[in-house]
N, C-alpha and C positions, 0 to 999 in steps of 0.2 A: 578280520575274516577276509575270504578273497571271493569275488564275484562268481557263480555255479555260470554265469554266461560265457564270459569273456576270462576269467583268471586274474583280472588287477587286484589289486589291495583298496579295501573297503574299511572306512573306518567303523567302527562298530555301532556309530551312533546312526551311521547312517541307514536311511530306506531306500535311498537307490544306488545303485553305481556310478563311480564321475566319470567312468569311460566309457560307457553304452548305454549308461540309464536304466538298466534291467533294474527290478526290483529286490530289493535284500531278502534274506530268511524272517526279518524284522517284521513281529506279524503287530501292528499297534493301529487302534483307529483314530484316521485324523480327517480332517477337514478338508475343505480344497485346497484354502490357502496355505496350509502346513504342507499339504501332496507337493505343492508348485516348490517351497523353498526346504524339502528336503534333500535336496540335491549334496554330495560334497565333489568337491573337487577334485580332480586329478592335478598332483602339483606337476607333472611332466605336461600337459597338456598347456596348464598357464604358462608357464614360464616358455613353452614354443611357442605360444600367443604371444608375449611380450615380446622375446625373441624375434618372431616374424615381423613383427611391427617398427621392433628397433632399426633390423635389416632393411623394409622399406623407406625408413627416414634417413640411412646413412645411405640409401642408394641416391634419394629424390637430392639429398644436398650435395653430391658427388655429381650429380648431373646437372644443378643449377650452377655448379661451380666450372663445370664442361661448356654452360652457354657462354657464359660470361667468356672463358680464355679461347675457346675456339671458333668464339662469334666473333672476339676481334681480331686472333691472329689467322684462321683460316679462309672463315667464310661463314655468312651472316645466316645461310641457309641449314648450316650443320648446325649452329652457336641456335635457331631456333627452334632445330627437331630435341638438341638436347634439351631446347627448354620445355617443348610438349611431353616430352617423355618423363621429367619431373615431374612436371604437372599429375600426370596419367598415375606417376608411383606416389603421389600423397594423398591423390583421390582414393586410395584402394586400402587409406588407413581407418580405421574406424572411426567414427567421431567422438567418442568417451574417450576413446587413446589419443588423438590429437590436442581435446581438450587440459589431460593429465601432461601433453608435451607443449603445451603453447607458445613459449617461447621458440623452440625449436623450429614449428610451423610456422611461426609467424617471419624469422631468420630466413627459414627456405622458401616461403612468397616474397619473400624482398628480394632472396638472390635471383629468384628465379624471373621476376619481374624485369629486373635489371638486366638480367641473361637477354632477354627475349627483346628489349627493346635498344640495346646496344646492338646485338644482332641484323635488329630489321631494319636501322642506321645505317649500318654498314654495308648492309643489302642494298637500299635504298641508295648509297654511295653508288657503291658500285654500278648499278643501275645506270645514275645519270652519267658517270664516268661515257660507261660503255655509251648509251644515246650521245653522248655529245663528240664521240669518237667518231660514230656513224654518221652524225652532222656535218662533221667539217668533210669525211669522204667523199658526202654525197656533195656539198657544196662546191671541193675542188675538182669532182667531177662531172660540174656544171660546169663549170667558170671553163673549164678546155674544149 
């Protein structure tokens, strides 16, 4: 049958819609508990959930792999925004979806860890380079 709401396709079994939750033609008396889990699902809507989820894990490990190569070879400050910004896209995954990808997550906290603190090394490098550059200037323009 198809929802009188919205038009998706509605299994027959079901009492509500998986796309808008409207209620079916399905006239049957239930309970609360049965109310809450007669839902079906729209398989277009799971699989962009999955989908969406996928996309933010191949994004987060795309950019823990940004910290790491352009924290060493550009600059320690870029190699750390890419690592905040991984960060930011695995925060924004579910936690029941992180949990069914755990190895995954647990590969993009290592890289990203790695990203961020190779990074603020080389920041930190650079850092004292720079102060100790400013030292000797100011030194040899004492000494004259």
């Amino acid at each position: 049958m198809y929802c009188k709401n919205c038009g998706a396709f509605v299994d027959d079994r079901c009492y509500y819609c998986g796309n808008c939750k409207s209620p079916t033609e399905k006239e049957v008396h239930w309970n609360a508990y049965d109310k809450q889990n007669t839902y079906c699902f729209n398989p277009n809507s799971v699989n962009t959930f999955d989908a969406e989820n996928d996309r933010l894990i191949e994004n987060a490990e795309k950019f823990s792999f940004l910290s790491i190569v352009l924290g060493i070879m550009i600059s320690g400050i870029v190699g750390m925004v890419f690592s905040i910004l991984s960060s930011k896209k695995l925060s924004k995954i579910p936690y029941k979806y992180k949990m069914n990808n755990l190895k995954d997550v647990k590969t993009i906290k290592f890289l990203n860890a790695c990203g961020f603190i190779i990074s603020f090394l080389r920041f930190a490098y650079f850092a004292y380079v720079i102060a100790g550059f400013f030292a000797i200037v100011f030194l040899m323009d004492g000494m004259s």
